[in-house]
C-alpha positions in Angstrom: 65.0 92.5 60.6 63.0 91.0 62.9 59.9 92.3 64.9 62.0 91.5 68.4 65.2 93.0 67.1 62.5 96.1 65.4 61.1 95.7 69.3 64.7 96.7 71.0 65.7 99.1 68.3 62.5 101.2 68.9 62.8 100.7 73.1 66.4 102.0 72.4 65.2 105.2 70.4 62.5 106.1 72.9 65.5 105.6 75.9 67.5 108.1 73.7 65.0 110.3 73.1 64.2 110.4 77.1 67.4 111.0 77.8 67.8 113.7 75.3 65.0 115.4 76.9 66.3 115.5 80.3 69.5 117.1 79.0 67.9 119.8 77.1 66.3 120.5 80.2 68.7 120.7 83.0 70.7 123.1 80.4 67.9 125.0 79.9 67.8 125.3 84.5 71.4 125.9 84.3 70.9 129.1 81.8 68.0 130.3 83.8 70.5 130.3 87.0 73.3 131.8 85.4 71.4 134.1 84.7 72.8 137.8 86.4 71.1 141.2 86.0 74.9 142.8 86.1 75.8 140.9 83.4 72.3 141.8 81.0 73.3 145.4 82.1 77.1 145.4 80.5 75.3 143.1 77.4 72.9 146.2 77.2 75.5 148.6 77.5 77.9 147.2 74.9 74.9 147.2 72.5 74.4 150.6 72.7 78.4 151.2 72.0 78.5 148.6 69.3 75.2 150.8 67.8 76.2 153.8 68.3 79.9 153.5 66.8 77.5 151.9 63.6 75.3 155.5 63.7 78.2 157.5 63.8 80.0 155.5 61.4 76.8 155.8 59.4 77.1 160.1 59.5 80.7 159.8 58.3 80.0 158.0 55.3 77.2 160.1 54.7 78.9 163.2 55.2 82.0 162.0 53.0 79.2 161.3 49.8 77.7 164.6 50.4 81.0 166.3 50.5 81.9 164.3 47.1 78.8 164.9 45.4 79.1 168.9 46.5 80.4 171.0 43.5 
């Protein structure tokens, strides 16, 4: 390889690299602006159902070994 072709190949990478950059980051503004509080608030709220159908599920199974394991 030669030290122009090296030359182009490296000016090439450091374009790419730019322009890699500048993506990441006007995806990264369009996330901020999507952003919506209504739409942290359902998130939130499905959390707590997905959690609390895991705790409750949790005291079933807990209940059912106790049960077993009762003489």
């Amino acid at each position: 390889m030669t030290a122009m072709h090296a030359d182009e190949l490296q000016n090439l990478l450091v374009r790419i690299d730019e322009r890699v950059k500048a993506i990441q980051e006007d995806i990264r503004e369009i996330n901020v602006a999507r952003r919506c509080a209504s739409h942290h608030v359902k998130i939130r709220t499905l959390e707590r159902l997905v959690w609390g159908c895991l705790a409750g599920l949790a005291g079933i199974g807990a209940r059912m070994v106790f049960e077993a394991w009762r003489p």
